[in-house]
C-alpha positions, 0 to 999 in steps of 0.5 A, a space after each residue: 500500500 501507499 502513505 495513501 491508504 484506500 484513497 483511489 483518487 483526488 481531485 484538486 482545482 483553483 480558478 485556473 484547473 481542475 486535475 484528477 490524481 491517482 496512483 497507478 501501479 501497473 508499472 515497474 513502481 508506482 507512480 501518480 496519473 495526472 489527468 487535466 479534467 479541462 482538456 483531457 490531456 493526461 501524464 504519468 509522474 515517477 519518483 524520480 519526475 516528482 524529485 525534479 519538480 521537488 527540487 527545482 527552485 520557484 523561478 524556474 517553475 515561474 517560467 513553465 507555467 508561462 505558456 500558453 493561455 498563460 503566456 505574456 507573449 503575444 
């Protein structure tokens, strides 16, 4: 089991997204299913991915979340 005991899933949302996460073990270890309830686009995140986003400093993330309907490039 996980630190996640009986929970399926989640569902967390602001006025920007709404995401439905889960843990899949279908894999060689598990890992979290990101699903974007808004556009239906999905991921997969291992250890090792959510490490990275841990790890990585806030002025980085700033500049990934500067994309699309977000972006100040017009």
């Amino acid at each position: 089991m996980s630190d996640l005991d009986g929970a399926d899933e989640a569902l967390i949302w602001n006025e920007f997204a709404e995401i439905r996460i889960s843990l899949d073990f279908k894999g060689i270890t598990p890992r979290l299913f990101l699903e974007n309830l808004e556009t239906g686009a999905s991921t997969y995140l291992d250890p090792l991915e959510l490490a990275t986003i841990i790890d990585t400093p806030d002025e980085l993330k700033f500049r990934w979340l500067n994309i699309g309907a977000y972006s100040n490039n017009d």
